[in-house]
MIDONU-801157 format. One record per residue (C-alpha): x, y, z. Coordinates in steps of 0.02 Angstrom, whole numbers, padded with zeros to 5 digits, always signed. Example, Ala and Ser with C-alpha at 12.3 -4.5 7.8 and 13.67 -1.06 7.14 Angstrom:
// residues 2
+00615-00225+00390+00684-00053+00357
END
This chain:
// residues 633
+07950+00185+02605+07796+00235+02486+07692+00112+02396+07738+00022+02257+07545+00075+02216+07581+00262+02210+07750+00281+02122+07646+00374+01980+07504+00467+02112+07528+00644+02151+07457+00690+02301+07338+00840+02270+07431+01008+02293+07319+01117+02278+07121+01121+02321+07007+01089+02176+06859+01205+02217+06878+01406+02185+06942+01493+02345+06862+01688+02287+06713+01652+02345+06624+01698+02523+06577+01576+02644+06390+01591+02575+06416+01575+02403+06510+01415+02441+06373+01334+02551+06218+01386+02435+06242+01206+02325+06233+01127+02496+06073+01240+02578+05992+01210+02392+06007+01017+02428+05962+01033+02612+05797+01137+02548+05767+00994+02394+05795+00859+02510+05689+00923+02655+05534+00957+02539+05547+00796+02452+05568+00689+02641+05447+00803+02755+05277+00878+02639+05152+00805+02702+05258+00676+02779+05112+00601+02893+05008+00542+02752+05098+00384+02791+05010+00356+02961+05139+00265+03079+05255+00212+02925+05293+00033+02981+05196+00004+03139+05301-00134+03173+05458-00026+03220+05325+00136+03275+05246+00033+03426+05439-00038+03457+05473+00150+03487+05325+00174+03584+05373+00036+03714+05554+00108+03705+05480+00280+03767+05381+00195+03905+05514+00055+03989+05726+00071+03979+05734-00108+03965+05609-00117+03800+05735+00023+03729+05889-00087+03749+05841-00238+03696+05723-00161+03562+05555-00248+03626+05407-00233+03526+05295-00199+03684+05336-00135+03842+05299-00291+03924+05454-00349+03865+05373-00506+03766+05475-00544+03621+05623-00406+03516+05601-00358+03339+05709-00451+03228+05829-00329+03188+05971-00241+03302+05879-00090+03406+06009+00072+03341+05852+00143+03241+05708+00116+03379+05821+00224+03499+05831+00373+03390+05617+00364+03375+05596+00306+03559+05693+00458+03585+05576+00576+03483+05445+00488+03537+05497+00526+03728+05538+00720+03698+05381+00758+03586+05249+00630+03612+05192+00501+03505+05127+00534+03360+05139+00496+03166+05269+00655+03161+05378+00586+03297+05408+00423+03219+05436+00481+03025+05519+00655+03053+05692+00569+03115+05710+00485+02940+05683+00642+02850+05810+00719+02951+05925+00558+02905+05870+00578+02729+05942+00794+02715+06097+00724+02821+06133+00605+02703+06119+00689+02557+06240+00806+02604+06352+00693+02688+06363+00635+02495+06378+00802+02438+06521+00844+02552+06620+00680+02505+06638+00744+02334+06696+00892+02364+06838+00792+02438+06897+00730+02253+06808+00845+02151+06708+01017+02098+06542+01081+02173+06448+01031+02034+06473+00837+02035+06458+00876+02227+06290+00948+02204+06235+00815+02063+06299+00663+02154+06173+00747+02321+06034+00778+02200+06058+00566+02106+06017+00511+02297+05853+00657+02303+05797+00577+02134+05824+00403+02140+05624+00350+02186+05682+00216+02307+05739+00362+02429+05572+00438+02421+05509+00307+02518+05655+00259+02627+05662+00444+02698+05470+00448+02731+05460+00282+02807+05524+00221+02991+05624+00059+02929+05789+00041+02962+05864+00076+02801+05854+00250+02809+05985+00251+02959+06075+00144+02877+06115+00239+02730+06132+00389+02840+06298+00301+02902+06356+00224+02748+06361+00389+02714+06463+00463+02837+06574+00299+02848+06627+00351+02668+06639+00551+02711+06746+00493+02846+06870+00375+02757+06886+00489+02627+06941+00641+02731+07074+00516+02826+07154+00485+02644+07153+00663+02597+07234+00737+02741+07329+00595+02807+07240+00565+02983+07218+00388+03049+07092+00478+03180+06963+00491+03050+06980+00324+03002+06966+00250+03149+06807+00349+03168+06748+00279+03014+06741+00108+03068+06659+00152+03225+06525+00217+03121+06506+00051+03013+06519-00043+03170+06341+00052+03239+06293+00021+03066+06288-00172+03134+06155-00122+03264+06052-00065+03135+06035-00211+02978+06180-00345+03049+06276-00399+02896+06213-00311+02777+06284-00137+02855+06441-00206+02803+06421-00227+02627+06521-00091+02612+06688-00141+02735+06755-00239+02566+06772-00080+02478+06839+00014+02606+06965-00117+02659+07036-00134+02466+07043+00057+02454+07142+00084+02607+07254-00054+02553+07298+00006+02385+07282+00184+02416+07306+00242+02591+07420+00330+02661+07592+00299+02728+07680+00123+02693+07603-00037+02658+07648-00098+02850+07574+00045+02930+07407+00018+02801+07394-00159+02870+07401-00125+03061+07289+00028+03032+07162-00087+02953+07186-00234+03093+07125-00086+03217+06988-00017+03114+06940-00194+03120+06930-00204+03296+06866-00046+03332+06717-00098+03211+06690-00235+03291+06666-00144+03471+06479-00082+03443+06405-00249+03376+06509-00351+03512+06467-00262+03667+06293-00238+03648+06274-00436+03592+06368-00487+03732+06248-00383+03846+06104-00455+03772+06179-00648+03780+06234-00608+03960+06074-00571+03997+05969-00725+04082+05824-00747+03932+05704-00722+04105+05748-00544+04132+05756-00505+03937+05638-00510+03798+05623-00654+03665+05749-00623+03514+05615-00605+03363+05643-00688+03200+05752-00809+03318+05706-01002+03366+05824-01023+03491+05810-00847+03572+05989-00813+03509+06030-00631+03439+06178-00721+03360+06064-00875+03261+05965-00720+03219+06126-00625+03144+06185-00781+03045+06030-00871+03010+05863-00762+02977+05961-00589+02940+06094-00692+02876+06129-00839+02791+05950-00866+02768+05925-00705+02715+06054-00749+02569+06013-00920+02510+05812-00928+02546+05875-01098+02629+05730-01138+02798+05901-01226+02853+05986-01090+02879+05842-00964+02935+05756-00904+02795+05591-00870+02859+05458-00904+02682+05273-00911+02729+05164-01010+02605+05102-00851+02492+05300-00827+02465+05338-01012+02373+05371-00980+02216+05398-00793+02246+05541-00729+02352+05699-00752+02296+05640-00845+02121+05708-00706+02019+05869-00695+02049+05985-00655+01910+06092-00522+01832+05938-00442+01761+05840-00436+01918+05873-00253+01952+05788-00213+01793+05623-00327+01807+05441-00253+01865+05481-00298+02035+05634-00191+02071+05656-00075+01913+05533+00063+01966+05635+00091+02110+05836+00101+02059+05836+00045+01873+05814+00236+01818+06009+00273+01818+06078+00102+01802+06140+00159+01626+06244+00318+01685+06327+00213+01827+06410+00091+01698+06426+00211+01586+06550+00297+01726+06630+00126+01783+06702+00062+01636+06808+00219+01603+06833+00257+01782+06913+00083+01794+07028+00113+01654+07081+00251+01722+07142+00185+01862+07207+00034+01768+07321+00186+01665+07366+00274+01849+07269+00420+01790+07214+00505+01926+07272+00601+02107+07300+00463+02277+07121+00534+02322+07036+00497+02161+07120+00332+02162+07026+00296+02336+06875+00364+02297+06863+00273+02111+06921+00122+02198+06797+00116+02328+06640+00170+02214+06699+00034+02118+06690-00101+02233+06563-00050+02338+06441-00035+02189+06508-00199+02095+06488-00311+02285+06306-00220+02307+06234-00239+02130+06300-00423+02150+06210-00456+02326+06048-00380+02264+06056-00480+02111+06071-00631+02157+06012-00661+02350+05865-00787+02360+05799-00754+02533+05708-00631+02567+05678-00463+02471+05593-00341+02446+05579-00186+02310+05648-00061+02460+05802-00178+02482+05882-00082+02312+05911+00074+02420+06062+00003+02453+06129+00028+02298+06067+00244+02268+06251+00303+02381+06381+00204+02240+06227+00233+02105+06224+00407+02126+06435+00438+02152+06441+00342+01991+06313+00458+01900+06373+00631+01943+06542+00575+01878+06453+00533+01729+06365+00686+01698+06520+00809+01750+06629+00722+01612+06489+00735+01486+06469+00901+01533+06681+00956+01559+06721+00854+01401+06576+00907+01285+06672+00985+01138+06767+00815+01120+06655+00687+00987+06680+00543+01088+06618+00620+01251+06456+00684+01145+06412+00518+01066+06432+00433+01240+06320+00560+01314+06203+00542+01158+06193+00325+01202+06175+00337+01364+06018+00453+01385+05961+00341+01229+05961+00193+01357+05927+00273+01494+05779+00332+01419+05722+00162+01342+05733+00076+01484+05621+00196+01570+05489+00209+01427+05489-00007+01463+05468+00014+01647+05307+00126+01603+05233-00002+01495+05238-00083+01675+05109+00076+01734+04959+00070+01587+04881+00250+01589+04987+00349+01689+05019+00498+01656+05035+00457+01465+05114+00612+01393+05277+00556+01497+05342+00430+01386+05305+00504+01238+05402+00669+01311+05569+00572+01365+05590+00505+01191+05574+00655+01096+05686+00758+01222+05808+00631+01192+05804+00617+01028+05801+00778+00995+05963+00784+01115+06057+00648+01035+06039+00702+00869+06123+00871+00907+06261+00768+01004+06309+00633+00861+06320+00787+00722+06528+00783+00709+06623+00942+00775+06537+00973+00929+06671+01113+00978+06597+01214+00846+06418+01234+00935+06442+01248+01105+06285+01337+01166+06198+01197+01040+06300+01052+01126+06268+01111+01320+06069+01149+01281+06055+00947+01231+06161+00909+01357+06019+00995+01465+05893+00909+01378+05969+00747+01386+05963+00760+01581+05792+00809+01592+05745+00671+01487+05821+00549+01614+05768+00639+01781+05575+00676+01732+05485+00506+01740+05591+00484+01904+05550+00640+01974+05377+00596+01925+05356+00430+02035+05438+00544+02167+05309+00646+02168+05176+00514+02181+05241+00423+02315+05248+00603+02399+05046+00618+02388+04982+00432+02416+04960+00406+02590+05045+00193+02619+05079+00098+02780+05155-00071+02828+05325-00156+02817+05375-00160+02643+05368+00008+02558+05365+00052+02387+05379+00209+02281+05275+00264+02143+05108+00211+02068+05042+00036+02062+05086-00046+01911+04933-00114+01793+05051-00277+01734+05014-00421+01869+05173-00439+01984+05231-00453+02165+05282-00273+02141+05081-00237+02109+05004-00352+02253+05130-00268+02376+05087-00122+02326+04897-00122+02334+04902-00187+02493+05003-00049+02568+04877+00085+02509+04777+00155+02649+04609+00129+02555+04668-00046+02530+04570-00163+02675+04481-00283+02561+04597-00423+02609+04725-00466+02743+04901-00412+02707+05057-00464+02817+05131-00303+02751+04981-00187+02854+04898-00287+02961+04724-00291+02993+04623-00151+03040+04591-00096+03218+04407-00129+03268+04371+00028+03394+04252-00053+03510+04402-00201+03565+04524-00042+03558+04398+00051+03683+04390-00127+03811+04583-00147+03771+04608+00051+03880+04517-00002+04005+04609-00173+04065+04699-00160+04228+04835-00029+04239+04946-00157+04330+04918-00304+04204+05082-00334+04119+04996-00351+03929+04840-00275+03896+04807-00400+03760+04878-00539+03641+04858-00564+03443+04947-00651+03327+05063-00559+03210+05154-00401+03265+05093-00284+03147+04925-00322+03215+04997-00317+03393+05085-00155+03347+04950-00067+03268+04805-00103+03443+04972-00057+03556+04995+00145+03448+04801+00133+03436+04782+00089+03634+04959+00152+03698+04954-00024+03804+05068-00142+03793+04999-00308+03664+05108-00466+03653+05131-00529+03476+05125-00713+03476+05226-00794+03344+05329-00639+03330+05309-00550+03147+05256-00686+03035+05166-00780+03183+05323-00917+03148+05419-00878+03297+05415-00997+03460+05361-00878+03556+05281-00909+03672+05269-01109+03700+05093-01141+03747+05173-01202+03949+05229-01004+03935+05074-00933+03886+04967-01046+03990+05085-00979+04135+05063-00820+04099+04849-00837+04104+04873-00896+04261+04961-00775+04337+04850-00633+04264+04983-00547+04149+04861-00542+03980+04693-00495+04003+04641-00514+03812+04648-00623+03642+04629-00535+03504+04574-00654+03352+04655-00633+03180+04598-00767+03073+04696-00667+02903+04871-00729+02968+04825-00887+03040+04776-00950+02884+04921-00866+02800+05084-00903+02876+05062-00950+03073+05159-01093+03128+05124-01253+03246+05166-01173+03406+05066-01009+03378+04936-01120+03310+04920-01216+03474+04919-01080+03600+04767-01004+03490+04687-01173+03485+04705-01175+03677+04631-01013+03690+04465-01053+03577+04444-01227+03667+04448-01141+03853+04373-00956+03861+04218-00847+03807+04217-00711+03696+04146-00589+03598+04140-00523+03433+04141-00359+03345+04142-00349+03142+04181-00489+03121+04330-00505+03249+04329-00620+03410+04404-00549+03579+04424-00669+03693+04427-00630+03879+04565-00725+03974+04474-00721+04147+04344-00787+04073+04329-00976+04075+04207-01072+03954+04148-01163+04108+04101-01031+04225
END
């Protein structure tokens, strides 16, 4: 029995892509992406330093100790976890074992995630449609400036679009040819996705789930018990390795960061959770003092489109509604093949439930966070364009090209009011390219100048690609590191977006920054090399990017107290106090910046401890106190 949702959807007959052509000529869109993608993720990809230390020096204890790669320990002393899931760390702990470390080891993997990616997205369109909305749709993610960072930088995001992207390769090649195998592979692939960002990997299971539903294949029945498995089989990844790590007595594991109970589940539903979503302490939301007021307070159905977030994903907002409204109706009017149907359906969703989540969650967030809208963003685009460019003869198709590169372009001639003195010709250069564009496409008959009508087209997309391609290029050449990266210049207009973003600049060290952490002070680096070779932590600081930064500077292992913010309860001052006596931490490493800025009570007591009971010296400026060192001897 077929569908009641397919009475009036053809399955495709025949393949929509040429067959006359060789092998080569068939694979050049893809090797032109793969050669795009690679220069625009890898030149001079170590201008960034370590990227995010934080995860760098979690791959550096990953390389040294099996049991800091499992549990993802930020030191290989096995002290406290990051506070996210460790799937990323084992892909750098694994460059990091085969090639060294260095600032290579730990980047190149995401530029290698970023070229997969893209032509994972390239490939899924070719499932539903021609080579060039493949190759457009792979070139949306290339210029979309959020990517530009993502790729170059060791956060987790950049895995994590790697296999959103092959989730959605992978559903859509079990609809076209019929094969529950591929589907089931699918949602092992979203399931990993769990190991990498929790929850938020699946964002995208609602899409999938309603696509499968109303456009699978076989009967409605089989559908249902083929999604029940998927289900399960999602569920496997995330599951296992949580039950290994709850299993685990907390005595022979590390302390689950960004946790208060040393739970990897409170972490999942609370600080990467729940807390993530509603900013609520309650439920885990994690918002130092310099954050009141600032995280979270913006939410609305504008926020993608506000100094904060609009320099990284607002470029092409414009051209993805201008593709769902239509591409809705025409599913509404049963318009297209069963594998349009899914793939429309899907895009849909996925980009309505992302754009919403971004929106409107008051925890947490950062600029970066809008990467997880460039995969629907740039589907949505490329169908855009190709129906401009198919349907250009017809008026109606002209004069919606014509609007939409008029907003498109608007919007980005705001966001550079945003960057006062930058490059200044660019502005004025989008609005006469698309005016000059849309005026050709409103004159009536369009079928009777069609070398006129594509030339504007041409035009037109220049006009919305070059101030894009522009920030691309900057973030390419200036040289950032920390934990919350952002593409582009630094705006002139006073913002979050602007603070952020000054502080992540190399040349940046005139004031403490969560984001970077302080800078190393070579003399404690040089007594940090020589501690004991048996001592289980070479040293102690508070905040992990500072741990992380003397542990790649020192290759010894540092405990972070207080975990990333300092907030964590790790470890109680009995712990730590424990842990003098029994020689495991030779040194102290005073950082006043985030003790005054976010630490809380307990990390605040085991440093008051430490001042009130042991000598120390000091070097620019920074104490280093020596645990075997008593005030009173």
């Amino acid at each position: 029995m077929v569908s009641p949702f397919m009475t009036s959807l053809p399955d495709l007959a025949v393949p929509r892509t040429p067959t006359n052509y060789g092998w080569w000529q068939k694979s050049l869109p893809a090797m032109a992406l793969a050669v795009v993608a690679a220069a625009v993720y890898s030149w001079d990809l170590t201008v960034n330093g370590w990227g995010n230390p934080y995860y760098a020096a979690a791959a550096q204890a990953g390389a040294q100790d099996w049991s800091a790669f499992f549990f993802g320990s930020a030191d290989a002393g096995n002290g406290l976890s990051v506070d996210k899931p460790p799937l990323h760390l084992w892909l750098m702990a694994s460059f990091v074992k085969a090639f060294g470390l260095s600032f290579a080891s730990v980047l190149i993997p995401q530029a290698l995630m970023g070229v997969a990616t893209v032509l994972l997205v390239h490939g899924t369109v070719l499932n539903w449609a021609g080579r060039r909305q493949a190759f457009m749709a792979g070139l949306f993610v290339v210029l979309t400036p959020v990517t530009s960072i993502v790729f170059r930088f060791n956060n987790p995001d950049a895995l994590l679009l790697l296999l959103w992207a092959a989730t959605v390769y992978l559903s859509v090649r079990a609809v076209k040819r019929s094969r529950a195998r591929d589907l089931y592979l699918a949602a092992f692939v979203l399931g990993l996705a769990f190991l990498c960002k929790q929850f938020q990997s699946w964002i995208l299971a609602p899409a999938i789930i309603a696509s499968i539903f109303a456009f699978g294949f076989d009967t409605l029945m089989m559908r249902v018990r083929r999604l029940l498995l998927a289900g399960l089989v999602m569920l496997t990844p995330a599951v296992a390795w949580i039950a290994a790590v709850e299993l685990t007595p907390p005595s022979s594991r590390p302390w689950i960061g960004g946790s208060t109970t040393n739970s990897f589940l409170e972490l999942t539903f609370g600080y990467n959770g729940l807390g993530r979503l509603t900013g609520h302490t309650s439920l885990g939301a994690v918002n130092p003092k310099d954050f009141d007021g600032v995280v979270g307070h913006d939410a609305s159905l504008i926020r993608l489109v506000t100094i904060n977030y609009a320099p990284e994903i607002a470029w092409y907002l414009p051209l993805a509604v201008a593709a769902a409204a239509p591409m809705a109706i025409g599913l509404w009017n049963r318009r297209y093949t069963r594998i349009e149907s899914y793939a429309a359906t899907l895009i849909l969703i996925w980009f309505a439930t992302t754009f919403s989540i971004v929106s409107f969650m008051t925890g947490d967030i950062h600029p970066y966070y809008t990467a997880m809208l460039v995969l629907p963003m740039a589907f949505l685009s490329a169908h855009a364009c190709e129906q401009a460019w198919t349907r250009r003869t017809k008026a109606a198709y002209a004069r919606g090209a014509a609007f939409t590169t008029l907003v498109c372009v608007f919007l980005a001639s705001g966001i550079l009011t945003w960057f006062h003195g930058w490059n200044p010709w660019a502005a004025n250069a989008i609005k006469l390219a698309a005016l000059a564009s849309a005026c050709v496409l409103l004159l009536p008959r369009p079928e009777t100048r069609p070398l006129t009508t594509k030339i504007s087209l041409l035009i037109a997309g220049v006009s919305i690609v070059l101030v894009p391609g522009l920030f691309i290029g900057e973030s390419i050449r200036t040289p950032q590191q920390g934990s919350f990266p952002i593409s582009g210049p630094v705006p002139t207009a006073e913002s979050w977006h602007k603070r952020d973003a000054e502080q992540l600049r190399l040349g940046e060290k005139t004031k403490y920054a969560l984001a970077r952490g302080e800078p190393v002070i070579p003399q404690i680096a040089a007594l940090i090399e020589s501690a004991q070779s048996d001592v289980r932590w070479a040293a102690a600081t508070t905040g992990s990017e500072n741990a992380a930064l003397y542990q790649l500077s020192t290759e010894r292992p540092i405990m972070s107290i207080g975990g990333f913010s300092a907030l964590d309860s790790f470890p109680a001052l009995p712990v730590f106090q424990q842990y003098v006596s029994d020689r495991s931490i030779r040194y102290y490493i005073h950082q006043p910046g985030i003790l005054h800025w976010s630490a809380g009570s307990n990390t605040l007591s085991v440093v008051t401890w430490i001042e009130s009971n042991f000598n120390h010296q000091e070097f620019d400026g920074v104490r280093l106190y020596d645990l075997r060192s008593p005030l009173h001897d």
